[in-house]
C-alpha positions as CSV (number, residue, x, y, z in Angstrom):
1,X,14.2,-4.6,-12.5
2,X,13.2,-3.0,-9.8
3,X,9.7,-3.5,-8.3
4,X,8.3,-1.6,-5.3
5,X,4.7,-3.1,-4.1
6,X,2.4,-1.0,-2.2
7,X,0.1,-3.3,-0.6
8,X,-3.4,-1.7,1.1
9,X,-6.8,-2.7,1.7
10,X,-7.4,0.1,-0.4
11,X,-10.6,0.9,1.0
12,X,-11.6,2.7,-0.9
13,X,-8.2,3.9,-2.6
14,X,-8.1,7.6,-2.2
15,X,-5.5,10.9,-3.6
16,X,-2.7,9.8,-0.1
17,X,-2.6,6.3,-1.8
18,X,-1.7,7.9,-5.5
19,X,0.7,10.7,-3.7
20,X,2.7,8.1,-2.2
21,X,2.5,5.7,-4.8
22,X,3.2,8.2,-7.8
23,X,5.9,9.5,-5.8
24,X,7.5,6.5,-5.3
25,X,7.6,5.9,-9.1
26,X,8.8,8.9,-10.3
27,X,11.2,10.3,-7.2
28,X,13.0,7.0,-6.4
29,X,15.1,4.3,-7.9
30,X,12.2,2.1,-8.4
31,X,11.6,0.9,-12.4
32,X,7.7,0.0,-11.3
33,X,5.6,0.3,-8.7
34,X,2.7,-2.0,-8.3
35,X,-0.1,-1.5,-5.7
36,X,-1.0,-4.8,-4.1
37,X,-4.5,-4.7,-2.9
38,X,-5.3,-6.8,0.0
39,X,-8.1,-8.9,0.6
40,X,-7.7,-9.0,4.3
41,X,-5.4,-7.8,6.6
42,X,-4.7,-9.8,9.8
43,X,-4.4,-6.9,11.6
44,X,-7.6,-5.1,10.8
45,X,-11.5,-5.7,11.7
46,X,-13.0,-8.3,9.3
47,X,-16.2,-7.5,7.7
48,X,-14.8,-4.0,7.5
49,X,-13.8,-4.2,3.4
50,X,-15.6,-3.7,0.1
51,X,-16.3,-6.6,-2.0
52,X,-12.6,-7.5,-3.8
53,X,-14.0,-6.9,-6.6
54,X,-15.4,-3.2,-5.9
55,X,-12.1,-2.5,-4.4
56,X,-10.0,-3.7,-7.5
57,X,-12.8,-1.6,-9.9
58,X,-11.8,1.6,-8.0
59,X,-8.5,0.9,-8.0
60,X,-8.4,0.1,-11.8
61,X,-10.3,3.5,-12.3
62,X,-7.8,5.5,-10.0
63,X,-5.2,4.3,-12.2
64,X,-6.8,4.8,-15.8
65,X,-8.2,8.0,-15.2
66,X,-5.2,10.0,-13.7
67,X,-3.0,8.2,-16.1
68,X,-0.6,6.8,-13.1
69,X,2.8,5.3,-13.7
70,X,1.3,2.3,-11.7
71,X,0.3,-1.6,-12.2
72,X,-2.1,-3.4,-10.1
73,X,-0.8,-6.8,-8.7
74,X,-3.8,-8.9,-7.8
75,X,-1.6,-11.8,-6.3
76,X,-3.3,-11.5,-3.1
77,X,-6.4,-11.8,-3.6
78,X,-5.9,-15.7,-4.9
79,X,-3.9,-16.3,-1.7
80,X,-5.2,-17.8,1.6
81,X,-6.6,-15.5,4.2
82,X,-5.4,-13.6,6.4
83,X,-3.2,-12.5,3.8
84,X,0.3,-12.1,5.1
85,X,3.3,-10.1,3.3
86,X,5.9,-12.3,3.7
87,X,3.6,-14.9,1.9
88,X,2.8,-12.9,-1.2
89,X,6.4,-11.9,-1.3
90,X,7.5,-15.3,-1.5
91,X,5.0,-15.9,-4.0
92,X,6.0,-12.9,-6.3
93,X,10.0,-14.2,-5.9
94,X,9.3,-17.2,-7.0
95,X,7.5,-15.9,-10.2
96,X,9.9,-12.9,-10.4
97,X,13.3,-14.1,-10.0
98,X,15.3,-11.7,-11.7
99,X,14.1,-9.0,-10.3
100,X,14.6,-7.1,-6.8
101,X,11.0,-6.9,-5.2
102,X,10.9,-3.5,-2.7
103,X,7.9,-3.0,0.1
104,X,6.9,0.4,0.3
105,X,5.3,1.2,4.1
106,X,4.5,4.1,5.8
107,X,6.5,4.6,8.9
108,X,3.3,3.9,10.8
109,X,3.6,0.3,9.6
110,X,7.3,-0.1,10.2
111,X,7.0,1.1,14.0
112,X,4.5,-2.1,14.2
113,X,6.5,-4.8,12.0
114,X,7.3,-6.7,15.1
115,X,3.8,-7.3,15.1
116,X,4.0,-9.0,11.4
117,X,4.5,-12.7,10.6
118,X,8.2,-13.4,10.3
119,X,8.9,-9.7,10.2
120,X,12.6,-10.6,10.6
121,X,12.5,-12.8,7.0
122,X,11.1,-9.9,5.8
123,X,13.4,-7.3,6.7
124,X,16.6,-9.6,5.8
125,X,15.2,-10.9,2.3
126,X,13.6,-7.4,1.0
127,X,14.0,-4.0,1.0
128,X,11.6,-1.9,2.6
129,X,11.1,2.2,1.2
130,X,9.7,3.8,4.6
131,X,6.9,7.3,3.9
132,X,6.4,9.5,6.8
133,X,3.4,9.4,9.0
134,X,3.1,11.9,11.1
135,X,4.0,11.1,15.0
136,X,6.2,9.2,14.1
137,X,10.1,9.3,13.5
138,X,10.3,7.3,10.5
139,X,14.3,8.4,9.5
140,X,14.3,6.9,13.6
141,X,12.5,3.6,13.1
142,X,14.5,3.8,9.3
143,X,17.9,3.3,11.5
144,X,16.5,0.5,13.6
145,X,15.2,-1.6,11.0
146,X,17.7,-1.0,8.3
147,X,15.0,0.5,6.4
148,X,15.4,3.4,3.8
149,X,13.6,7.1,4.5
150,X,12.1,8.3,1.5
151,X,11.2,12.4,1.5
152,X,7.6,11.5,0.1
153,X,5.2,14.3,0.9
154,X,3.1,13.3,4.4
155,X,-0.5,13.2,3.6
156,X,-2.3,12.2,6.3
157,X,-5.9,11.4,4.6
158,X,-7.2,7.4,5.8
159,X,-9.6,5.2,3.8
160,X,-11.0,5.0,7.7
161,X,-11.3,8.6,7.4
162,X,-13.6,8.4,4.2
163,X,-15.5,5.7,5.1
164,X,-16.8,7.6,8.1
165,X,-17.1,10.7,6.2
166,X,-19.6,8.9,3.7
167,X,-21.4,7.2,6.7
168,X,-22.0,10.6,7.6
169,X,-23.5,11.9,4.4
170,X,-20.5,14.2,3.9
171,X,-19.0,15.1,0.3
172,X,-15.7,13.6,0.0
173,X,-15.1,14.0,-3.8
174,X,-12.3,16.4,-3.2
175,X,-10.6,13.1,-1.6
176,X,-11.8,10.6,-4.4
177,X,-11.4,12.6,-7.8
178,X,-10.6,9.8,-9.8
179,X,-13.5,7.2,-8.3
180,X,-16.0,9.2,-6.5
181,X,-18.5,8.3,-9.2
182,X,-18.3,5.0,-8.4
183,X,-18.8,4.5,-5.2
């Protein structure tokens, strides 16, 4: 089987998250597509996230209540932190031998996987589905890192984004059908 994993902080998960994701599961080769919520990301501001727990609640609800094609893999959240990819992917091999594990990123994130522990392990042992971002050239950065381009639409909406948005009072429901209630 097939398995692409769509790791995030998912913070809070929002409609770009289930565009990409459900895209992913029903326009691609892939059999499933789990989203890998992660409980921090070496690259980001600590202190930033929800509670795990929160996050994993919306995320549940995202997927119940639009019905998604989608599993939730919380493997990372037992692992040590920071949490790194190639660590949770090992993790997932080991358990999942038989089948082909796929990292979905946007193009965003593959411009910066030089930054990423062993991001050459990671490129050689899995295959990598690459969304645009906009400003950047992902069929481009695709070519360079032996990646493949997927046509997914481009939706340029940021848990940062929302966060701020809410800080500010603003309605963001419009962003957060599925879990605006429970925020």
């Amino acid at each position: 089987m097939k398995i692409g994993l769509f790791f995030g902080s998912f913070n809070p998960v929002h409609v770009g998250h289930a565009i990409v994701a459900g895209y992913c599961s029903q326009f691609t080769d892939l059999h499933e597509v789990w989203l890998v919520p992660s409980p921090r990301n070496p690259h980001k501001q600590a202190g930033s996230l929800l509670p795990d727990a929160q996050r994993l609640a919306l995320l549940r609800a995202a997927v119940e209540r639009q019905k998604l094609p989608l599993k939730i893999c919380e493997v990372e959240l037992s692992l040590p932190r920071p949490s790194y990819t190639i660590n949770t992917l090992r993790v997932l091999q080991a358990q999942r031998r038989r089948d082909q594990l796929v990292v979905i990123m946007g193009a965003d994130s593959l411009a910066g996987i030089e930054q990423w522990k062993e991001w050459q392990a990671l490129l050689r042992d899995f295959e990598v589905y690459v969304y645009p971002r906009l400003g950047y050239n992902g069929e481009e950065l695709c070519a360079k890192y032996r990646a493949k381009f997927i046509s997914a639409p481009t939706v340029e909406i940021s848990s940062t984004f929302i966060r701020k948005a809410l800080a500010e009072g603003k309605n963001v429901n419009a962003f957060l059908p599925f879990t605006a209630d429970l925020l």
